[in-house]
C-alpha positions, -999 to 999 in steps of 0.1 A, spaced: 153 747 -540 169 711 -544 171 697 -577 159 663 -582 137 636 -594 112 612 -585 113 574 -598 98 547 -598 118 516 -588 114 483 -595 82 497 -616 77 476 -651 51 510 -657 46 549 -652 34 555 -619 36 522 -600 62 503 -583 85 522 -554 90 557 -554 118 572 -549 133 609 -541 166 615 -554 187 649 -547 212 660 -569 235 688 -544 230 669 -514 263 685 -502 241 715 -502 223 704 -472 229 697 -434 217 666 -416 186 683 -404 176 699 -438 179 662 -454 158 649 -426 133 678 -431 136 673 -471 128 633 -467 100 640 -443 82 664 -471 86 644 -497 72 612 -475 85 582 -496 100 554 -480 135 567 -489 148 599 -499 185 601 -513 210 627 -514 240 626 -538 265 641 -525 288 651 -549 287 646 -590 326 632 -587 329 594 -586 355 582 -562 374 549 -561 341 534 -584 315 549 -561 292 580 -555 287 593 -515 246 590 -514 234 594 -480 196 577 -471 169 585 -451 132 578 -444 108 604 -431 121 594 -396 156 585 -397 187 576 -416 198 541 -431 234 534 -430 221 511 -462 192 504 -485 189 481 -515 161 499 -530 176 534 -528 207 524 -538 195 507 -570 175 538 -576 197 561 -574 224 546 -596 
């Protein structure tokens, strides 16, 4: 079971503005699973952090929609940090 959280970006208020999936052991996971995992939780993006480390000022998070991966996304991004 993955851990992780559902927000609410860009929201000023519970339960409006974007949502947003964020998964805490991404490394956990293969491509397909994240792709099945985004597509089940059927938000605009889904994020998976992929290690806890920071490295050179940065987390790996990888992003993907129900139907494919983004090489970038301001909204995920922002959510996720």
């Amino acid at each position: 079971m993955p851990k992780f959280y559902i927000l609410d970006v860009f929201a000023e208020k519970r339960y409006a503005g974007n949502q947003l999936a964020v998964v805490r052991d991404g490394q956990r996971y293969g491509d397909d699973e994240m792709q099945k995992i985004a597509r089940e939780f059927n938000f605009s993006e889904t994020t998976f952090i992929l290690s806890e480390n920071e490295t050179d000022g940065a987390y790996e998070v990888r992003i993907f929609t129900p139907e494919r991966e983004l090489p970038f996304a301001g909204h995920p991004t922002l959510g996720t940090a």
